[in-house]
C-alpha atoms as a printed R data frame, in Angstrom:
   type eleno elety resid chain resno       x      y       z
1  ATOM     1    CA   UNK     A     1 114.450 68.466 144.907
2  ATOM     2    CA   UNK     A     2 113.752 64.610 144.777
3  ATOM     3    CA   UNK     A     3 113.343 64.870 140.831
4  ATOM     4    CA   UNK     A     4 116.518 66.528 140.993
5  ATOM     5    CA   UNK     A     5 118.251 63.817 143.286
6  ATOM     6    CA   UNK     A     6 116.434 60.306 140.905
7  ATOM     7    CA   UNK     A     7 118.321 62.182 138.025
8  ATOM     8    CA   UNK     A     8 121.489 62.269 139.194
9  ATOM     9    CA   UNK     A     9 121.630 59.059 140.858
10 ATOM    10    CA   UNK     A    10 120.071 57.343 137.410
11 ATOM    11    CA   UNK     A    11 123.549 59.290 135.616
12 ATOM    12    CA   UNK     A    12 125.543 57.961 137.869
13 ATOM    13    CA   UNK     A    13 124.616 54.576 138.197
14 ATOM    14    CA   UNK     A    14 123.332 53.988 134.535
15 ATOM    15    CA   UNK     A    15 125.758 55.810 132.343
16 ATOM    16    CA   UNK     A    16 129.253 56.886 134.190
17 ATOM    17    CA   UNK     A    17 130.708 53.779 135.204
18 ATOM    18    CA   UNK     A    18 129.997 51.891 131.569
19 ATOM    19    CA   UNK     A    19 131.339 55.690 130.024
20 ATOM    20    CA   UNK     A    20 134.433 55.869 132.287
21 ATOM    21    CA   UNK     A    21 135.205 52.115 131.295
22 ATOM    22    CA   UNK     A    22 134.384 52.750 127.497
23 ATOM    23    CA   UNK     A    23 137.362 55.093 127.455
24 ATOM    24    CA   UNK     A    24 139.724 52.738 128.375
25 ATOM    25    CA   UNK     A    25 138.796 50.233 125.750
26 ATOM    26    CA   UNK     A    26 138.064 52.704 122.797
27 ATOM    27    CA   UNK     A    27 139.695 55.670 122.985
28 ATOM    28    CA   UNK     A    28 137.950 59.220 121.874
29 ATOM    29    CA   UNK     A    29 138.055 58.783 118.105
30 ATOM    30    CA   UNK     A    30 137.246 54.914 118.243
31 ATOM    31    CA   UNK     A    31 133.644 54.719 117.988
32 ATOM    32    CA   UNK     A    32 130.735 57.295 116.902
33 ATOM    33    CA   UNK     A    33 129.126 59.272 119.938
34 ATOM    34    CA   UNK     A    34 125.730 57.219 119.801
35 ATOM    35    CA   UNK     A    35 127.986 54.199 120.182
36 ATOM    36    CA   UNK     A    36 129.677 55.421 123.281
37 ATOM    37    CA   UNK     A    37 126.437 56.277 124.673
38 ATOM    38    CA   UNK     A    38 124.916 52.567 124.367
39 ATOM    39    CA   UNK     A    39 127.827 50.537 125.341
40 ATOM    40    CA   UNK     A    40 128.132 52.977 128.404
41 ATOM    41    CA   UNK     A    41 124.325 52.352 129.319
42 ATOM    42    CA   UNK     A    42 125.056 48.562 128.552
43 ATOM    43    CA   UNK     A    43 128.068 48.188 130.255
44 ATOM    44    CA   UNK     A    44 126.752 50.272 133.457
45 ATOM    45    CA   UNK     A    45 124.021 47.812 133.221
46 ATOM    46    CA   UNK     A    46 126.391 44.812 133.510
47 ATOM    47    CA   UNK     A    47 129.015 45.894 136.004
48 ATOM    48    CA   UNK     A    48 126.920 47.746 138.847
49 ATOM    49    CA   UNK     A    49 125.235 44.841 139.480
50 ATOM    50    CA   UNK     A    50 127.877 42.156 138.996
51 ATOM    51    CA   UNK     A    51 129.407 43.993 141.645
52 ATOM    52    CA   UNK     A    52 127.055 44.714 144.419
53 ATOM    53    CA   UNK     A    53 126.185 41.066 143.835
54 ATOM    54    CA   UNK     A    54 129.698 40.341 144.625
55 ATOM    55    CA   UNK     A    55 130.293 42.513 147.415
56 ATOM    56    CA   UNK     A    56 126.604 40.899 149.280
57 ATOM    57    CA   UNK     A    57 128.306 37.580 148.625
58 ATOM    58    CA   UNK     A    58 130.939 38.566 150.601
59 ATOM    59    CA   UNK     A    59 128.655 39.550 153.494
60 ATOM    60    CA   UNK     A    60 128.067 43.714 153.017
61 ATOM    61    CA   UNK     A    61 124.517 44.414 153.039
62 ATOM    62    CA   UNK     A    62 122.580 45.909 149.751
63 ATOM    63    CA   UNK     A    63 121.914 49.656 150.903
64 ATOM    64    CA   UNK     A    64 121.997 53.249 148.950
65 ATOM    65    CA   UNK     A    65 125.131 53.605 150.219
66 ATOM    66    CA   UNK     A    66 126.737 50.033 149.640
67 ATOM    67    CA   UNK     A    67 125.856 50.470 145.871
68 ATOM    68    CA   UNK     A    68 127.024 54.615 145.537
69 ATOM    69    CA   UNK     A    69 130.661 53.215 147.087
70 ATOM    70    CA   UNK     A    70 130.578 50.429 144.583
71 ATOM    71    CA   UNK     A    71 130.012 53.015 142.097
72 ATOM    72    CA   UNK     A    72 132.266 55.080 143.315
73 ATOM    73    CA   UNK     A    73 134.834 52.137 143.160
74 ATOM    74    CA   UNK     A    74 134.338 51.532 139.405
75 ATOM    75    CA   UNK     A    75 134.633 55.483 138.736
76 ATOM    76    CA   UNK     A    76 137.615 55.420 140.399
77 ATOM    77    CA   UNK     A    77 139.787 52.455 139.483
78 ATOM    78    CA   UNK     A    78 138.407 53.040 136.020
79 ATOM    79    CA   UNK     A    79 140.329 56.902 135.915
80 ATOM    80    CA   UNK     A    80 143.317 54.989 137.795
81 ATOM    81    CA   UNK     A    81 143.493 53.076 134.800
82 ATOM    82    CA   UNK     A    82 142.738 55.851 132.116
83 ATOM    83    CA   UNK     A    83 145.096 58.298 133.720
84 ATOM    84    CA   UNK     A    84 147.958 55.368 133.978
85 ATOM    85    CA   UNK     A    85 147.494 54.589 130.068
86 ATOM    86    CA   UNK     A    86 147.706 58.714 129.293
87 ATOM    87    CA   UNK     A    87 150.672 58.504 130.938
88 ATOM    88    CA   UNK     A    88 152.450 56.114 129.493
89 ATOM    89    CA   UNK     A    89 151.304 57.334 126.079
90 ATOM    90    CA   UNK     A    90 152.892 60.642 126.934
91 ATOM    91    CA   UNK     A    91 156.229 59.178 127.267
């Protein structure tokens, strides 16, 4: 059950922010799928910790929790974002 729990938290920390984010700067056809897959890791890489560094400089303490909601906040501002471009491409 732990295996099963390091897995999941390693996709969601180290790939689906960067992969969410990816899609709004290149869209499907853009780049090749091995592309998508490295910038993803990369960019995971780069904003997860930019921001829980940011959000301890503002005084919130560095926990599992802290760092899921700041994951959490990428995914979700991130499909803000994609779903607000899809929808002005649609009209």
């Amino acid at each position: 059950m732990q295996f099963l729990l390091i897995i999941l938290s390693a996709i969601t920390i180290l790939f689906l922010p960067g992969f969410v984010v990816s899609q709004i700067f290149f869209r499907r056809k853009k780049i090749e799928i091995l592309e998508r897959f490295a910038l993803s890791f990369a960019l995971s890489i780069t904003l997860v910790p930019l921001l829980v560094f940011y959000t301890n400089l503002l005084g919130i303490r560095i926990s599992r929790v802290s760092v899921m909601l700041n994951v959490l906040e990428i995914l979700l501002i991130s499909i803000l974002i994609l779903l607000l471009q899809n929808w002005r491409n649609e009209k």
